[in-house]
FIKOLVEX-682479 format. One record per residue (C-alpha): x, y, z. Coordinates in steps of 0.2 Angstrom, whole numbers, plus 5000, padded with zeros to 4 digits. Example, Ala and Ser with C-alpha at 12.3 -4.5 7.8 and 13.67 -1.06 7.14 Angstrom:
<recs>
@px = 5062, py = 4978, pz = 5039
@px = 5068, py = 4995, pz = 5036
</recs>
This chain:
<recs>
@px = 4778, py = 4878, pz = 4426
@px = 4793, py = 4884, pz = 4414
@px = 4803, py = 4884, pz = 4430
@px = 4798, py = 4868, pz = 4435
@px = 4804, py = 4861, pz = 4418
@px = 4820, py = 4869, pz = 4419
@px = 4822, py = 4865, pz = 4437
@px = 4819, py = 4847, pz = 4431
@px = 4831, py = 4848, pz = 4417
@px = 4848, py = 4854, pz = 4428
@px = 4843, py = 4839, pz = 4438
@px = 4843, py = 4827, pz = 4423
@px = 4858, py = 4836, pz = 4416
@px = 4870, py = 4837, pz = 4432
@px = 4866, py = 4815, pz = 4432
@px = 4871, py = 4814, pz = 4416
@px = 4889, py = 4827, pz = 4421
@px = 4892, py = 4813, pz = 4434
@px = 4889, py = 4798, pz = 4424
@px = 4899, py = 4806, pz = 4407
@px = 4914, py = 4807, pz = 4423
@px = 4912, py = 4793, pz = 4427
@px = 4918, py = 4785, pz = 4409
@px = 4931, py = 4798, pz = 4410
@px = 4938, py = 4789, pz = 4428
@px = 4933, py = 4770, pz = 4421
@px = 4951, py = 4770, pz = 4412
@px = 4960, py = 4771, pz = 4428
@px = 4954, py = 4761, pz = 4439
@px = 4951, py = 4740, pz = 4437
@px = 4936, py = 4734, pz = 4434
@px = 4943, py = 4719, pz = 4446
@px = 4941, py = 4731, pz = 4461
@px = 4927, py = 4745, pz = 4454
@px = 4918, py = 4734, pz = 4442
@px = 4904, py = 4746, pz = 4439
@px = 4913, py = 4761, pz = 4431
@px = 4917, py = 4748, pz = 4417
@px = 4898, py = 4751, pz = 4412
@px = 4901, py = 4768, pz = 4411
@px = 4915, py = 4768, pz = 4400
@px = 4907, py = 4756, pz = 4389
@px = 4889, py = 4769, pz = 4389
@px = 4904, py = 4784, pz = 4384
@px = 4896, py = 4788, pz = 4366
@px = 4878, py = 4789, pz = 4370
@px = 4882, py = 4799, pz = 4387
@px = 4892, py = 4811, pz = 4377
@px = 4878, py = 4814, pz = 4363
@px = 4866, py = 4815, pz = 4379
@px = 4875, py = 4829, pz = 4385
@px = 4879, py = 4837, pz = 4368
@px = 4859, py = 4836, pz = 4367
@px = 4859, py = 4847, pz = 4385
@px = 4873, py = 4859, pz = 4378
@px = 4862, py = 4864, pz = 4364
@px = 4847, py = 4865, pz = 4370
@px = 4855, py = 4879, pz = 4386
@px = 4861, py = 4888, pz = 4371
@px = 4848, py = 4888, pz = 4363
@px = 4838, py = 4894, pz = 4377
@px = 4853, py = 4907, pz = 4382
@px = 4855, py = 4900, pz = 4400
@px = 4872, py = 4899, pz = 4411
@px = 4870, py = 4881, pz = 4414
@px = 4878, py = 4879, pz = 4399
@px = 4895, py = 4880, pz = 4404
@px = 4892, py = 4864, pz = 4416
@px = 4891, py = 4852, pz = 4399
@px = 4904, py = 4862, pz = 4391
@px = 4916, py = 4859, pz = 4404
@px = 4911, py = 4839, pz = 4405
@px = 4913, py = 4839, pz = 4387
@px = 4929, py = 4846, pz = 4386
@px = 4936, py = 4837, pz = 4400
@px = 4936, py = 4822, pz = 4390
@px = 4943, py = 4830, pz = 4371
@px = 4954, py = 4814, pz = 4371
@px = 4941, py = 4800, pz = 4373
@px = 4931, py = 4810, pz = 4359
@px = 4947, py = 4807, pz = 4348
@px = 4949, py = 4789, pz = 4350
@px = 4931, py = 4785, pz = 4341
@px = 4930, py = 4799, pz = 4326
@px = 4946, py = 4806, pz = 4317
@px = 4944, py = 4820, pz = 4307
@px = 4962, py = 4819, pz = 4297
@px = 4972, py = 4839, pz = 4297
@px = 4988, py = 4842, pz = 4290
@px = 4993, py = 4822, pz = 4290
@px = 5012, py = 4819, pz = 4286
@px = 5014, py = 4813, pz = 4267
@px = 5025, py = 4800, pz = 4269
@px = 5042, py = 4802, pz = 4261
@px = 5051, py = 4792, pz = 4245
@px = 5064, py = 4782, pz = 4259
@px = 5049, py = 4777, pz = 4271
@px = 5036, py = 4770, pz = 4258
@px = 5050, py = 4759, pz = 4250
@px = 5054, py = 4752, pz = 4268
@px = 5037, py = 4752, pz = 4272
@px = 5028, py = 4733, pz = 4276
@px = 5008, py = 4731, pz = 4276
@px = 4999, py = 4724, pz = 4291
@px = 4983, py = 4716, pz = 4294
@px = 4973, py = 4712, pz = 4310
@px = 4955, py = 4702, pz = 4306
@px = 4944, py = 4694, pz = 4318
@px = 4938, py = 4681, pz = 4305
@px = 4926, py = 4673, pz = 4315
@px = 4930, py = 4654, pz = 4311
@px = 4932, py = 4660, pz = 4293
@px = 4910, py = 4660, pz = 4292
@px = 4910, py = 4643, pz = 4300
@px = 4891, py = 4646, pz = 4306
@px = 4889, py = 4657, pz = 4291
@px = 4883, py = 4671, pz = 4303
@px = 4878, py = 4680, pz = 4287
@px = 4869, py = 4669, pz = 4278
@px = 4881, py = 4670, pz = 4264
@px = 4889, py = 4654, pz = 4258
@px = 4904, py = 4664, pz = 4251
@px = 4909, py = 4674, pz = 4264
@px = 4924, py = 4662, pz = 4266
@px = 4931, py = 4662, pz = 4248
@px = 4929, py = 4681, pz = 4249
@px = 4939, py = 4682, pz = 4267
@px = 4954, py = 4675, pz = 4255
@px = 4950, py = 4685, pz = 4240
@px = 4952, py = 4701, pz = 4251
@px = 4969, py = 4698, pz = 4257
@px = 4976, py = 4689, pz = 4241
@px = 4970, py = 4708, pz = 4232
@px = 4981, py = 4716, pz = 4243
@px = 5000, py = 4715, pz = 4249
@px = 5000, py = 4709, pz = 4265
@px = 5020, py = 4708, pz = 4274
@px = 5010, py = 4700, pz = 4290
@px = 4994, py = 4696, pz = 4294
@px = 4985, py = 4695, pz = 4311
@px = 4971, py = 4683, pz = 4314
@px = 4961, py = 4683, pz = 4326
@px = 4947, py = 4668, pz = 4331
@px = 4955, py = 4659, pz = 4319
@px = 4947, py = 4642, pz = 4313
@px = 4958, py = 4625, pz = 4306
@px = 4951, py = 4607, pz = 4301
@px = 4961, py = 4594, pz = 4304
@px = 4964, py = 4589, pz = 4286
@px = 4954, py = 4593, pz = 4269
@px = 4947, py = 4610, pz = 4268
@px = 4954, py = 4626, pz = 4281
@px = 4966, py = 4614, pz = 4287
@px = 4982, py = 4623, pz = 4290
@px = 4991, py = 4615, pz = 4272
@px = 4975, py = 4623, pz = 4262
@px = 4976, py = 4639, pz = 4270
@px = 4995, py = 4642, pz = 4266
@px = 4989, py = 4637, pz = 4249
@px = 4973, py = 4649, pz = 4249
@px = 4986, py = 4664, pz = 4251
@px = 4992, py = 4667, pz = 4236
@px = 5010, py = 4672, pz = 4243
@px = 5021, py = 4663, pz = 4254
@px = 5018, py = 4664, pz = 4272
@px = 5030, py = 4656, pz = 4288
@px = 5016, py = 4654, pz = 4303
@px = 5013, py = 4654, pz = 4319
@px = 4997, py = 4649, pz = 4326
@px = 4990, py = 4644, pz = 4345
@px = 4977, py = 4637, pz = 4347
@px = 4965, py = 4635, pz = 4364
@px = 4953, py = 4623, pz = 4357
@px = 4961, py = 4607, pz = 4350
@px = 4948, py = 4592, pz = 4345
@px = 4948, py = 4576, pz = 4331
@px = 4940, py = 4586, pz = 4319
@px = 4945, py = 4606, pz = 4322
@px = 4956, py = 4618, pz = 4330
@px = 4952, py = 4636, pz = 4337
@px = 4963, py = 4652, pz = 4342
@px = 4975, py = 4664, pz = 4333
@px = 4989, py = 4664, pz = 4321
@px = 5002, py = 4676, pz = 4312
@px = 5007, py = 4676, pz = 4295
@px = 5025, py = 4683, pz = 4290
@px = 5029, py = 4683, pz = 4271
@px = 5049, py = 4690, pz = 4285
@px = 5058, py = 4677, pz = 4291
@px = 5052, py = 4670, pz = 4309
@px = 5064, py = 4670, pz = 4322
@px = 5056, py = 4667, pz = 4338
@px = 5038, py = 4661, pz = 4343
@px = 5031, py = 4663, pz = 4360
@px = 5013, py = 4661, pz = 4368
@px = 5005, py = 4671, pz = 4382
@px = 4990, py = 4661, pz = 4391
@px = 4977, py = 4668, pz = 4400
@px = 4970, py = 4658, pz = 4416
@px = 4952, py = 4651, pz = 4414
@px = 4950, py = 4658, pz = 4397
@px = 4948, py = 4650, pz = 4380
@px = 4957, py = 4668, pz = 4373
@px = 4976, py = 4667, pz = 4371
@px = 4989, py = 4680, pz = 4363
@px = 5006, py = 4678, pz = 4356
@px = 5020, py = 4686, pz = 4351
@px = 5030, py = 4681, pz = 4339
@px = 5048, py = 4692, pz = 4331
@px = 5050, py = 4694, pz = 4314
@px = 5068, py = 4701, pz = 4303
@px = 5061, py = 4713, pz = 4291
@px = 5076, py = 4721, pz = 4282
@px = 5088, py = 4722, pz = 4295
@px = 5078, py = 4725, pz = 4308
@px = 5069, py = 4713, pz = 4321
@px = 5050, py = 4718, pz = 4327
@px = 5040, py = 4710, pz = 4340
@px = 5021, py = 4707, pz = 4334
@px = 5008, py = 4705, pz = 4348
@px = 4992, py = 4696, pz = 4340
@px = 4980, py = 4697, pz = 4356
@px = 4962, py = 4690, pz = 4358
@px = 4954, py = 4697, pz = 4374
@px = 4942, py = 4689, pz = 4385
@px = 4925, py = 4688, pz = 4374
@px = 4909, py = 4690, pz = 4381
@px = 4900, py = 4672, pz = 4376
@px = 4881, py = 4680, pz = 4375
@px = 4871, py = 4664, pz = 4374
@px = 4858, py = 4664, pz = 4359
@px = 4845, py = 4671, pz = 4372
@px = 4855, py = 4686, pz = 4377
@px = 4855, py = 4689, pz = 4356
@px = 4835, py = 4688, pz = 4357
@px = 4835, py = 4700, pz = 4368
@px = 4846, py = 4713, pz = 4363
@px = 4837, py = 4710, pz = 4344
@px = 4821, py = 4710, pz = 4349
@px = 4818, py = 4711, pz = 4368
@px = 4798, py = 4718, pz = 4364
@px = 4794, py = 4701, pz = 4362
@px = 4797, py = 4696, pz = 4380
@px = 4788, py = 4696, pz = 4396
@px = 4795, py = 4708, pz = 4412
@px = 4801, py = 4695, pz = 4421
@px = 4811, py = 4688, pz = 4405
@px = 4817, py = 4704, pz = 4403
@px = 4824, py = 4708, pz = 4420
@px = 4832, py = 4690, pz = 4418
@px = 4840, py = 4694, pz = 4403
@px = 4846, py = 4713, pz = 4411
@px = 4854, py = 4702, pz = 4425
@px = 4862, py = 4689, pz = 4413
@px = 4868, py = 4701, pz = 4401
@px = 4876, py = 4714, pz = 4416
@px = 4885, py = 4700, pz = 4424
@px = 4893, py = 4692, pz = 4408
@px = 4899, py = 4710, pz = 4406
@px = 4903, py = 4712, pz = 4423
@px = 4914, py = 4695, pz = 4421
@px = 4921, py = 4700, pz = 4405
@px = 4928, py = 4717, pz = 4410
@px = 4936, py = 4709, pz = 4424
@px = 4944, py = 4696, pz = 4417
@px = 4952, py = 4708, pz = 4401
@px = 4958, py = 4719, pz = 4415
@px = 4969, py = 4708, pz = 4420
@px = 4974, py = 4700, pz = 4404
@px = 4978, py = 4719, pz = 4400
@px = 4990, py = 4719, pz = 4416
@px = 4998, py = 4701, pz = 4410
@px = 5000, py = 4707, pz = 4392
@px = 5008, py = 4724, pz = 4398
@px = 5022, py = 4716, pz = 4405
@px = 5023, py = 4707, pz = 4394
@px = 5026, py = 4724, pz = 4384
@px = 5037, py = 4731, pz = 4394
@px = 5051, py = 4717, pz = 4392
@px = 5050, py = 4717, pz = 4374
@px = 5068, py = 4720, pz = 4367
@px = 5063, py = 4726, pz = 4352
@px = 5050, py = 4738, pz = 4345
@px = 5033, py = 4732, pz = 4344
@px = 5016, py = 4733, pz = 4335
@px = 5002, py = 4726, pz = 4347
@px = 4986, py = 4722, pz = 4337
@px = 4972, py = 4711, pz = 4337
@px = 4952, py = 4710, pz = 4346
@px = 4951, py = 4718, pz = 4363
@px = 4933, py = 4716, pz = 4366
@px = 4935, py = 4732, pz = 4374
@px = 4928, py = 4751, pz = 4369
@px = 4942, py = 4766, pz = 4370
@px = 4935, py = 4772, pz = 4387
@px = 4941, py = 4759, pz = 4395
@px = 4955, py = 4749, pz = 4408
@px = 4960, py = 4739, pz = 4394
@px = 4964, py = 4750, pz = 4381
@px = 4973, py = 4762, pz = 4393
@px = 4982, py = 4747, pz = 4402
@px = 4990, py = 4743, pz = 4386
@px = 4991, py = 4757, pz = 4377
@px = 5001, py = 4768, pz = 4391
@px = 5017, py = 4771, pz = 4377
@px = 5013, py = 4765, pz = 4361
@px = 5002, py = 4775, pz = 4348
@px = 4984, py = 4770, pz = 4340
@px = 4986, py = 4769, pz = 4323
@px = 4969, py = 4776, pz = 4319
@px = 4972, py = 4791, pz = 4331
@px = 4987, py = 4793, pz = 4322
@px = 4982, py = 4791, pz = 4304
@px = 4963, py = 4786, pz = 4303
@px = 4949, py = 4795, pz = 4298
@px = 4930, py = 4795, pz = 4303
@px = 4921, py = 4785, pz = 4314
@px = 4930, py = 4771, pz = 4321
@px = 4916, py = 4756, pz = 4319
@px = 4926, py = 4739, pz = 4318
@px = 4913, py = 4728, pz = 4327
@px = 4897, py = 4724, pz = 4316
@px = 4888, py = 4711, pz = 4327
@px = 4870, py = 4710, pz = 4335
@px = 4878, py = 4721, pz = 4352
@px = 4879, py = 4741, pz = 4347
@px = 4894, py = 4745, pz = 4335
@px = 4910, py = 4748, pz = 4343
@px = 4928, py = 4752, pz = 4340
@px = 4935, py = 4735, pz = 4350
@px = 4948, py = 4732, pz = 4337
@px = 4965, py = 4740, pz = 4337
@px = 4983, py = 4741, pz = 4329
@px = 4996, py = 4750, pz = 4344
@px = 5012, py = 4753, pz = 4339
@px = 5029, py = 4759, pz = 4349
@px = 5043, py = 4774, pz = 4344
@px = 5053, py = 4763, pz = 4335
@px = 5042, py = 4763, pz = 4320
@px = 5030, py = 4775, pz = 4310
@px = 5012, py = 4774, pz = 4304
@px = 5010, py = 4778, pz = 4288
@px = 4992, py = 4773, pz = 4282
@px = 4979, py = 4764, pz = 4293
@px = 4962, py = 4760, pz = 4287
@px = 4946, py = 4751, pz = 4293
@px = 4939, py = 4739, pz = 4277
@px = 4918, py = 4741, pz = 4279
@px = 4920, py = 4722, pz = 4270
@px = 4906, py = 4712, pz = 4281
@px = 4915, py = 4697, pz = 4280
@px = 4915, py = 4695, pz = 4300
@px = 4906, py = 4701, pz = 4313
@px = 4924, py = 4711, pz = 4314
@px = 4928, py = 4723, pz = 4300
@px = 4949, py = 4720, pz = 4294
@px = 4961, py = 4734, pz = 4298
@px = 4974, py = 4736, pz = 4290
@px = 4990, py = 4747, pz = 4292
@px = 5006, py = 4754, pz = 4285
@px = 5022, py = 4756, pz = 4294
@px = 5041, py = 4757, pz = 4294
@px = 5056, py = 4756, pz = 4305
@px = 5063, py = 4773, pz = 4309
@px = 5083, py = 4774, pz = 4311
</recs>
């Protein structure tokens, strides 16, 4: 009977080596043209503490089989690195560097709480008071939300930020009464605006180059195809018990193929957006919502030569999306060889179903 079990263990095991691979091989192939190893990147964390799970438990038991998960595991040390960050022998910045050094924030504010997704009825006013406490050079945001006059229209924001701010903002929804997309925010002289769209998308990106000092930097502010769950997708992923087997196989089917969609589409957004990149005449910080996990097309489209700022200078988990869908990093601040990360830093403000990150950098010469 102990055979058995063991015999039926290795089984479960060896499928969980494949699948755990099978994230590993997600960030190099598009989910355009292999659409289901999307999933398994997505399912990277709970494969690998699945397979940790197996590792101990053929220690424990002192069996060879162990070395299989070991090997898996170890395959993939640099995915592991790109959600926790344990921070050893981090460079103290020197006396030149923090005096040239500028502040950056990226937020998803989510319409500044238009819905009031957490029942709060300051969230808003507390969005403001969390960036007017700190001294942001530029700021990043992301579904950002304007009226058309009176309250969050664009004059009252500027005047909401305690510090003043040259702007530029898209927008991909445009109606009588508000305005929806993404904005930058320089306290640095502007210079030159530009606008990447996306086809059949309500996301956009810019890019927009700012004169800090003497130098010129190009800011990418990105939004990434979102995954527009519908508010029974929500009900079921909060509290799918309450649904019949038929609803449930529904929602399972409704919910893949919105993800399936999704993972697509950012794909090639990722492809647009990196040649974008590439073009760029001058260093760069990329930054914004990817609506996409580490293990992933996306982030290794766009990533390719810059640096992630919490690999590079973050510490612990790397949480930055707090919604009803199972936390994830999705949130990022890249950055290229011209410039240096001094401090970066996830905010666990639940302001936003987005935490803020925030970063320090200067131009190296």
């Amino acid at each position: 009977m102990k055979k058995l079990i063991y015999t039926i263990l290795k089984y479960l095991n060896l499928i969980f080596i494949a699948a755990l691979l099978l994230s590993y091989l997600s960030v190099f192939i598009s989910p355009a043209k292999i659409w289901i190893l999307a999933f398994f990147g997505l399912a990277y964390p709970y494969l690998l503490v699945i397979n940790l799970l197996f590792l101990t438990f053929w220690i424990a038991k002192q069996k060879l089989f162990l070395i299989l998960p070991l090997i898996a595991i170890l395959s993939g040390w640099n995915y592991l690195n790109t959600y926790i960050q344990i921070p050893l022998n981090q460079k103290k910045p020197t006396k030149e560097s923090v005096e040239k050094s500028f502040n950056l924030l990226s937020f998803n504010v989510r319409s500044f709480d238009l819905y009031q997704w957490n029942e709060k009825k300051t969230t808003k006013d507390e969005i403001f008071q969390f960036i007017n406490h700190q001294d942001f050079g530029i700021i990043c945001f992301q579904d950002f939300f304007t009226r058309n006059s009176g309250e969050l229209s664009e004059e009252d924001i500027q005047q909401k930020l305690n510090q003043k701010y040259q702007s530029h903002i898209e927008y991909t929804v445009e109606n009588s009464n508000h305005n929806l997309g993404v904005a930058t925010y320089s306290k640095h002289p502007i210079i030159n605006r530009g606008v990447i769209q996306f086809n059949h998308s309500f996301n956009v990106s810019i890019y927009t180059d700012i004169v800090i000092d003497n130098d010129t930097l190009r800011i990418f502010n990105i939004h990434l195809q979102s995954i527009r769950f519908n508010e029974d997708n929500y009900k079921f992923i909060t509290n799918s018990k309450m649904l019949k087997e038929e609803e449930k196989l529904k929602e399972i089917k409704d919910i893949s193929n919105r993800l399936r969609d999704a993972f697509i589409k950012r794909a090639n957004q990722a492809e647009t957006l990196s040649k974008h990149i590439k073009k760029s005449p001058y260093p760069i910080i990329l930054c914004g919502d990817f609506n996409d996990v580490p293990v992933s097309y996306t982030y290794q489209t766009l990533k390719k030569d810059l640096k992630d700022s919490f690999v590079k200078a973050g510490q612990g988990i790397g949480n930055t999306y707090i919604g009803k869908f199972p936390s994830f990093r999705i949130d990022y601040i890249f950055y290229s060889n011209g410039l240096e990360c001094q401090t970066f830093n996830i905010h666990k403000e639940k302001l936003s179903d987005h935490y803020p990150l925030t970063g320090k950098f200067y131009v190296k010469h």
